[in-house]
N, C-alpha and C positions, 0 to 999 in steps of 0.2 A: 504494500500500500504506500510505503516513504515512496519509491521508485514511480511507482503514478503520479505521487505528487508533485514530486521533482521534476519529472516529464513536462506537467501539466507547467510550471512556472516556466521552466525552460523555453516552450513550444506561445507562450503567453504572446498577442501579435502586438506588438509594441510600434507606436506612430513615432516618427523620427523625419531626420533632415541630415542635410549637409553641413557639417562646420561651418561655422560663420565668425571670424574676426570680430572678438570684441563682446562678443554676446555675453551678459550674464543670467538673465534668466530669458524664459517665455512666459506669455500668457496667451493659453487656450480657452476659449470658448466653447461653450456646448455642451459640455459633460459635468456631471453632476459631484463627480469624485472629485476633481481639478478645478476648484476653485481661485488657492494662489497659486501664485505663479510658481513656475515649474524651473527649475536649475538649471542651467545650462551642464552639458557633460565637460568635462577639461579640453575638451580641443573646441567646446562652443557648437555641439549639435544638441539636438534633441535625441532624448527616446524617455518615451513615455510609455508607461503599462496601461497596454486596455483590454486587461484581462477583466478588471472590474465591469466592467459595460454588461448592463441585460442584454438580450435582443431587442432591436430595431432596427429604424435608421437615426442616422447623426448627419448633423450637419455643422460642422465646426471651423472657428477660425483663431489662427496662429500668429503671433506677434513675437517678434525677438526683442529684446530691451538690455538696455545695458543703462547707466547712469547719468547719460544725455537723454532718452527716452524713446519709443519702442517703436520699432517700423508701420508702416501700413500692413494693414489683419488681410492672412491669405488665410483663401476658403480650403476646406478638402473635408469629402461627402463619404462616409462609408454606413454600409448596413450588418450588422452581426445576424446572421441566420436563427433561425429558433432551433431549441434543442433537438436531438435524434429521437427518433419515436423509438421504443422497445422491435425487437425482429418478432416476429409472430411467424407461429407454427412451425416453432422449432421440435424436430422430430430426426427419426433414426430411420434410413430406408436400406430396403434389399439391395 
């Protein structure tokens, strides 16, 4: 069961970017977890865990900031599917 769950954080699909010069945090829009702002990594990308996410769609936008203050908000639109239904009529054949 560790090993699933290790799996499951690993495989976790994480929104991210290119290194940006300068950057100290971001502030994302749209999601309910990521209220403040979000860290920049040390070379100045994102990655963010959006393993939190229900299903739906998202419709989010993205600002990099540093201490002069934060670019113009780029959009990006993702939908999380809903969960897998159980397999039915599982059975043993000749």
């Amino acid at each position: 069961m560790k090993r699933l769950a290790l799996m499951m954080i690993l495989l976790s699909p994480f929104l991210v970017c290119d290194p940006q010069l300068g950057v100290e945090t971001y502030t994302v829009t749209g999601l309910s977890f990521a209220t403040a702002p979000v860290s920049a990594q040390a070379d100045g990308s994102l990655r963010l865990d959006l393993g939190p996410t229900t299903q739906g769609a998202y419709s989010l936008t993205v600002k990099a900031c540093n201490v002069w203050g934060c670019s113009t908000a780029v959009p990006f639109v993702f939908s999380k599917p809903s969960a897998l239904t159980a397999p039915g009529a599982v059975r043993l054949s000749p």
